[in-house]
C-alpha positions as CSV (number, residue, x, y, z in Angstrom):
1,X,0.0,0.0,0.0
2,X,3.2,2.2,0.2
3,X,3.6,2.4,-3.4
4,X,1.1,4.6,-4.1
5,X,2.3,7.1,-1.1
6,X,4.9,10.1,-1.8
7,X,8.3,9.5,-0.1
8,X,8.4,12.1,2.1
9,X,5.2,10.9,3.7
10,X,6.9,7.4,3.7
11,X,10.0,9.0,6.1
12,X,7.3,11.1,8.1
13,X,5.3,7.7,8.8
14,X,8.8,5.7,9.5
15,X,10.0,8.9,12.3
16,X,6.6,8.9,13.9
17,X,6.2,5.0,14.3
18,X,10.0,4.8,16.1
19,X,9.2,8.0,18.1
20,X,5.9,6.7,19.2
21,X,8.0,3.3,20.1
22,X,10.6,5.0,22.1
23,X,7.8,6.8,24.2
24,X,5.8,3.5,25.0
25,X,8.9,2.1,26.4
26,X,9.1,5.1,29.2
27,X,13.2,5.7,29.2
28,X,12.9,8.8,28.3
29,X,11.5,9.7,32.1
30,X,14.8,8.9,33.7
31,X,17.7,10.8,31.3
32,X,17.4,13.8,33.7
33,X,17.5,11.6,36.4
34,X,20.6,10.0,35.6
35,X,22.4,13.1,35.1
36,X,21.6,14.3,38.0
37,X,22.8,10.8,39.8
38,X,26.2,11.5,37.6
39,X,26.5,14.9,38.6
40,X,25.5,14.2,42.7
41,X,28.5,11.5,42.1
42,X,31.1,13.1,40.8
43,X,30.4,15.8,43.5
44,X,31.0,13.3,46.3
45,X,34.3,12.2,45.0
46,X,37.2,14.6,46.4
47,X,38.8,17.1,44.3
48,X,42.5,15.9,43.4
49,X,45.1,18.3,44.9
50,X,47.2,20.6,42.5
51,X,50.9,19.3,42.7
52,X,53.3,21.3,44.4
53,X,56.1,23.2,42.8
54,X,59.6,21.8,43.9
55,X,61.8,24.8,44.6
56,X,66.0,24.7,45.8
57,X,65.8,27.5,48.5
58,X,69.2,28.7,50.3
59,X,68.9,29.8,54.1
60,X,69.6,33.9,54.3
61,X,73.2,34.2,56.0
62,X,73.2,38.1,56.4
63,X,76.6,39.9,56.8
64,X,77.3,43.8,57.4
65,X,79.0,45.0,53.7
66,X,80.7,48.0,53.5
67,X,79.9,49.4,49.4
68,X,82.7,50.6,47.2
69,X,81.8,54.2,45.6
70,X,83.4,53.9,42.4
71,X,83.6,57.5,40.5
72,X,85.5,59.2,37.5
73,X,87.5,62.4,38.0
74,X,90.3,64.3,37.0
75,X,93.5,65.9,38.7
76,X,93.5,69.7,39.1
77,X,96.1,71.7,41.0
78,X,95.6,73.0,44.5
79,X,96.2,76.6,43.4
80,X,96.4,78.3,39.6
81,X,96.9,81.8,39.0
82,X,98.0,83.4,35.5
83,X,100.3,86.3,36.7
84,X,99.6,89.8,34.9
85,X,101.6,92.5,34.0
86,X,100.5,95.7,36.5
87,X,102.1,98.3,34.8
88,X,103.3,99.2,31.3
89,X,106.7,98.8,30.1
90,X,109.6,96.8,28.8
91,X,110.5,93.2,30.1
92,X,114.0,93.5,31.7
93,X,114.3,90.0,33.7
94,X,112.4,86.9,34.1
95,X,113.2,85.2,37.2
96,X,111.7,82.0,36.0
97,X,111.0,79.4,33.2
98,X,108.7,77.2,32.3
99,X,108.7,74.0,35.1
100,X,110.7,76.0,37.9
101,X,109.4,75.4,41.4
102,X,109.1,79.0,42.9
103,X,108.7,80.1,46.6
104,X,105.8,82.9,47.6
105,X,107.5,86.3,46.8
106,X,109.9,84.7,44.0
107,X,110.2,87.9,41.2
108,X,109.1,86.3,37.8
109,X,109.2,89.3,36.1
110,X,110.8,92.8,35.9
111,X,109.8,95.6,34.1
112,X,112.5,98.7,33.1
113,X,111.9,101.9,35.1
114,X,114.6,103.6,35.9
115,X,112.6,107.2,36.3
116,X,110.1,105.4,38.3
117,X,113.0,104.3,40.7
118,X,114.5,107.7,40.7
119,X,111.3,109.0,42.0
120,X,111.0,107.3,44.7
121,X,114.4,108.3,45.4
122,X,113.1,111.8,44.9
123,X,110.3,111.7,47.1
124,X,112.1,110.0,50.2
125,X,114.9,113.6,50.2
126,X,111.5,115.1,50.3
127,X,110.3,113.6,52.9
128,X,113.4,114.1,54.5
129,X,113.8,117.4,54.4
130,X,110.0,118.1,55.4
131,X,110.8,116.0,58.6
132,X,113.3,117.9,59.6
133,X,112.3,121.7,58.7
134,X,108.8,120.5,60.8
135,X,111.5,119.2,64.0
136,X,113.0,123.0,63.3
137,X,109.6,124.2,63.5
138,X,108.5,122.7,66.5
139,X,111.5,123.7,68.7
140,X,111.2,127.3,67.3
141,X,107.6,127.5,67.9
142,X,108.1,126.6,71.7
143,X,110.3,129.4,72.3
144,X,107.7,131.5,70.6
145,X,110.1,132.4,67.6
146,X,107.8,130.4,65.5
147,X,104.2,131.5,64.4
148,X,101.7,128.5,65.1
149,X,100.1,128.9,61.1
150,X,103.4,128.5,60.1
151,X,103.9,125.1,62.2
152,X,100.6,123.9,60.8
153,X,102.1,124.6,57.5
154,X,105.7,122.4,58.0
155,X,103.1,119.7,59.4
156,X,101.1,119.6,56.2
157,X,104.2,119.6,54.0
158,X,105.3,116.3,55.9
159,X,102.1,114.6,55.7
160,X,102.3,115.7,51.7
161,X,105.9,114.4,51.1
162,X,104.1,110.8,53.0
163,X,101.9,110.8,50.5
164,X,104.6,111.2,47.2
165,X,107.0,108.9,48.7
166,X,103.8,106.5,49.2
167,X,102.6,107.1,45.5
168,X,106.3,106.5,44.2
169,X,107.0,103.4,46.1
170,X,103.5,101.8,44.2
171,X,104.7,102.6,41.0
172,X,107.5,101.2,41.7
173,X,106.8,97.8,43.1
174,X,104.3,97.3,39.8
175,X,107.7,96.8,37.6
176,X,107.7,93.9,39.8
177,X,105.6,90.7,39.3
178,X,106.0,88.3,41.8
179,X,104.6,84.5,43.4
180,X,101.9,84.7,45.2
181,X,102.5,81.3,46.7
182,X,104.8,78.5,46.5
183,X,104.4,76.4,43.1
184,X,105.8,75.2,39.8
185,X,106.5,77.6,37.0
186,X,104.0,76.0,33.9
187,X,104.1,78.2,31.1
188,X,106.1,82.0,30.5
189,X,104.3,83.9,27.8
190,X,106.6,87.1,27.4
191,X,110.3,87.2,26.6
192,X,113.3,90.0,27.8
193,X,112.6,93.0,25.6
194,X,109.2,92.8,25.1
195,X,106.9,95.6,25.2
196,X,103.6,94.6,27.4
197,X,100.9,96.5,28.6
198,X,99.0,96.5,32.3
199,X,97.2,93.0,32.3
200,X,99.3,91.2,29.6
201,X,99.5,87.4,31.0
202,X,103.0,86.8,31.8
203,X,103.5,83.6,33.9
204,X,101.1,80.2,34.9
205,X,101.7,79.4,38.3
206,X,100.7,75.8,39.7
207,X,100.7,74.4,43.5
208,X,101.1,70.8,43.0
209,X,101.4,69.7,46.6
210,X,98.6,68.2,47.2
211,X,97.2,67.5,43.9
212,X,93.5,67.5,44.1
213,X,91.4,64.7,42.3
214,X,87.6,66.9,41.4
215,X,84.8,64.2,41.0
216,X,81.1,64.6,40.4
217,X,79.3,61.7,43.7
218,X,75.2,60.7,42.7
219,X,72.4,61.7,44.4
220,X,72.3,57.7,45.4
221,X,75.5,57.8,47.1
222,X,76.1,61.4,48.3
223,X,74.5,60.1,52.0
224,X,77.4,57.8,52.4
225,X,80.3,60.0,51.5
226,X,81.8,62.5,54.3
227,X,84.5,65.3,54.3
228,X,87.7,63.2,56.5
229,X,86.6,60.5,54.4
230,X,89.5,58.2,52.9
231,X,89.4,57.8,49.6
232,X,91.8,55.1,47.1
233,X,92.7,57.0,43.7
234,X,93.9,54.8,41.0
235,X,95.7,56.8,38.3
236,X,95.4,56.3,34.9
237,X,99.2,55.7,34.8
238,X,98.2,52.4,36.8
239,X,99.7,54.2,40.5
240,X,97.3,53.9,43.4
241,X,97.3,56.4,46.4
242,X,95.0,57.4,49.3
243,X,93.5,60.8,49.7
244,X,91.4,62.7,52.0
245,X,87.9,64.0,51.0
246,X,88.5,67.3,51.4
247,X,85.2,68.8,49.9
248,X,81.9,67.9,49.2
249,X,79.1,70.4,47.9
250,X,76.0,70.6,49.6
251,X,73.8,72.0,46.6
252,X,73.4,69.4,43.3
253,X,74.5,70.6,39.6
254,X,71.3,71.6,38.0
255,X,71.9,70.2,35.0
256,X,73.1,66.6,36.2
257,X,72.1,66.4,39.6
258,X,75.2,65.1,41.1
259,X,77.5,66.9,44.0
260,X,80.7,67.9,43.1
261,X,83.7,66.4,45.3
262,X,87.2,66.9,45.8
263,X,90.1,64.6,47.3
264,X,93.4,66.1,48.1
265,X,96.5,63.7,47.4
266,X,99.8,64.0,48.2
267,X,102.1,64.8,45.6
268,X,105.5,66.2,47.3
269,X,107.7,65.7,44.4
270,X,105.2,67.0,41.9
271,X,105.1,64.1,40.0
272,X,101.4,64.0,39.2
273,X,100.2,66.5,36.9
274,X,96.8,68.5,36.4
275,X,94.2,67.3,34.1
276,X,94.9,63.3,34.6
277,X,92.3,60.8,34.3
278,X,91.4,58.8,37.9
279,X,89.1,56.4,39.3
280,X,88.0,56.9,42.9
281,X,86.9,54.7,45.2
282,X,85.6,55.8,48.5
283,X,83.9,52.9,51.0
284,X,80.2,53.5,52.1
285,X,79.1,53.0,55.9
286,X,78.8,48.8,56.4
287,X,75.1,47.6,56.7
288,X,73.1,44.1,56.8
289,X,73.3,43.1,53.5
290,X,73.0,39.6,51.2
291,X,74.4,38.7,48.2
292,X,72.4,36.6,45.9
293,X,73.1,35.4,42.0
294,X,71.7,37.7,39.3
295,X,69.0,34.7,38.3
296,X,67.1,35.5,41.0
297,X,65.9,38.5,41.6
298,X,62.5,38.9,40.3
299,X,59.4,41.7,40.1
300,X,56.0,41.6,41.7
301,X,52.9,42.7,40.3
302,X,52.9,46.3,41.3
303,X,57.1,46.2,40.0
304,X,59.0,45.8,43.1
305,X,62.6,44.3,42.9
306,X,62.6,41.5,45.6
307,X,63.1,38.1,46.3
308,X,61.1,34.7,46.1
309,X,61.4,33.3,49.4
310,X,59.5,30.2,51.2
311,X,57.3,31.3,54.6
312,X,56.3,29.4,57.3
313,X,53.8,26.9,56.0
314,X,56.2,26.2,53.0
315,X,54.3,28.8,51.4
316,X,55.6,30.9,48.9
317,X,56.3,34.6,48.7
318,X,57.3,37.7,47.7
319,X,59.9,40.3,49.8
320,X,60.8,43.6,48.6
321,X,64.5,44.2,48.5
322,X,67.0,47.0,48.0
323,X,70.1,46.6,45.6
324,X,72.7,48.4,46.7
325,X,75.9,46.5,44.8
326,X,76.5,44.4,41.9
327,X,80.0,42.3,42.2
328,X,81.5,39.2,40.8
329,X,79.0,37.0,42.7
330,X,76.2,38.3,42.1
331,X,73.8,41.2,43.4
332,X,74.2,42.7,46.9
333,X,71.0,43.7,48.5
334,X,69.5,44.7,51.8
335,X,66.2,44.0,53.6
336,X,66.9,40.4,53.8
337,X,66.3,39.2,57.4
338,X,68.9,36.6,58.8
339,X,67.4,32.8,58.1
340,X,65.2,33.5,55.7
341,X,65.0,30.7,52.9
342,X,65.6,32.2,49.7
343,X,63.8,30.1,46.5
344,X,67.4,29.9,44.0
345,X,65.4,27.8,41.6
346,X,61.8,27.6,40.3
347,X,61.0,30.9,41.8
348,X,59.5,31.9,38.3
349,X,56.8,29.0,38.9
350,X,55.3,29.8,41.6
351,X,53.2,32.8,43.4
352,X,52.4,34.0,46.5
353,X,50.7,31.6,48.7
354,X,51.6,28.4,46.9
355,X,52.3,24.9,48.6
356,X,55.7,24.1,48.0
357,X,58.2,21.3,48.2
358,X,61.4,22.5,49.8
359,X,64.9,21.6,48.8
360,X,67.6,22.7,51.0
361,X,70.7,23.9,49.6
362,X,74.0,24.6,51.4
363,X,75.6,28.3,49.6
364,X,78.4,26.2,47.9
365,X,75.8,23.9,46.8
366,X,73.9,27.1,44.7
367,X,77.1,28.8,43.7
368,X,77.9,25.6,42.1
369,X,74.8,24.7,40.2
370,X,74.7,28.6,39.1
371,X,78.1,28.2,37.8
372,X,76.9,24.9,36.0
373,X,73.7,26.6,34.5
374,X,76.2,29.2,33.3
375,X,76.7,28.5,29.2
């Protein structure tokens, strides 16, 4: 009786006969059920535990470390002055050349001026007779031979001869150019002969002894240098001395911020010139510090520098440290407490408040497996 019938009523017929056959055998009433009996089963069986993170940890041995400043400067000499002509004239001796040592008052240079000289000699016969025609005066004027307008008149001739033996003796000692301290002669610009005119640069003049090293310390380490301070210079000829901070400026540079500092070093024979490269090295005030390989430092969410270390519990966690060095063996910081278990591996794995496995390393034990993770 199909024959006759469309095909798509055929399927329709097929559907609804194995539909109605699915019904009439009443499983269709318990799917929910049973997936609620699957569900209510896998709720009563315990939750697996997450696996815990093995970490190496190294127990905090916390030692007071004294930090080494290290700073570029240059040598400059105690004293400089560039010696100037103070009066016109013609160069008639130079009493020094170039890398003489000099003591204070030492003439480097003599002008001609032989009128000037004669004046003074001029002026001192003046004085000489104004003296005396005023001790004349005086004994006259007490036997009343002498009016008293006229020993007014002897006093103010003195006191005027004073004055032009005064005025010749300056012009005098301006042919003259001398030290103004002890030092070494560096350069003589003029020669014998040569005309020069008030404020022609004749002479350098250096003091040597000490030598002073000028440095420029950071805003970082400017609390931990003082003026008394010792302070090792290595020259860039290779010599190494020890100098005195004799300087340090209490107002930063305003274009770079750092404090400008000055160590005098001693330098009796001279031998260390101005404008030499050094290195200074100046030790900061010792404090609890740790030193930990490079690998471990790490930075918490809000980007704090600090360490992974394991808490009570053997639960992980985060603690903010300070650097404060960075030497051959690794980073030196502070904040560290002393015993505190340090994660030196597998701290990247883990976060705050995770369960961990713990294994103890001695400090050669890390230093060596560092070296061995080194390629």
């Amino acid at each position: 009786m199909f024959s006759n019938m469309p095909l798509h009523r055929v399927l329709a017929l097929i559907v609804f006969v194995a539909a109605a056959a699915w019904v009439a055998t009443g499983h269709f009433a318990a799917v929910g059920s049973e997936t609620a009996e699957a569900t209510e089963a896998m709720a009563a069986e315990p939750i697996a535990e997450a696996p815990k993170r093995t970490v190496a940890v190294v127990t905090a041995d916390v030692a007071d470390y004294a930090r080494l400043i290290r700073i570029s400067g240059v040598t400059e000499a105690d004293k400089l002055a560039v010696l100037a002509a103070r009066s016109n004239g013609v160069v008639q001796e130079l009493g020094a050349k170039p890398g003489d040592s000099v003591d204070r008052g030492t003439t480097v240079m003599l002008l001609e001026g032989e009128d000037v000289r004669a004046g003074v000699k001029a002026a001192e016969d003046q004085l000489a007779q104004a003296a005396e025609q005023l001790t004349v005066g005086e004994a006259l004027n007490a036997k009343g031979s002498l009016p008293e307008t006229q020993l007014t008149a002897r006093r103010a001739a003195k006191t005027s001869a004073e004055g032009a033996l005064a005025q010749a003796t300056a012009a005098a000692d301006r042919l003259s150019l001398t030290a103004p301290f002890a030092g070494t002669v560096d350069a003589v610009n003029v020669e014998i002969g040569e005309w020069v005119q008030a404020g022609t640069p004749i002479a350098t003049l250096l003091a040597l002894d000490p030598i002073v090293v000028k440095a420029e310390v950071s805003e970082q380490d400017v609390a931990h240098v003082s003026v008394g301070a010792k302070a090792m210079v290595r020259l860039v000829s290779g010599a190494e001395l020890e100098g005195t901070v004799r300087h340090l400026a209490r107002k930063a540079s305003d274009k770079t911020r750092t404090f400008a500092l000055e160590v005098d070093l001693p330098n009796p024979d001279g031998k260390i010139p101005s404008g030499m490269t050094a290195e200074l090295r100046l030790t900061a005030a010792a404090q609890p510090a740790l030193t930990v390989p490079r690998s471990v430092l790490t930075l918490n969410e809000a980007g704090q520098v600090g360490l992974r270390v394991v808490n009570d519990g053997d639960l992980a966690g985060f603690l903010p440290v300070q650097l404060i060095d960075d030497i051959e063996g690794g980073f030196v910081v502070t904040g560290v407490a002393q015993g505190v278990r340090v994660i030196v591996a597998g701290q990247d794995l883990v976060r705050d408040g995770d369960k961990v496995l713990v294994h103890e390393l001695t400090r050669a034990e890390a230093e060596a497996a560092q070296k061995a993770a080194q390629p």
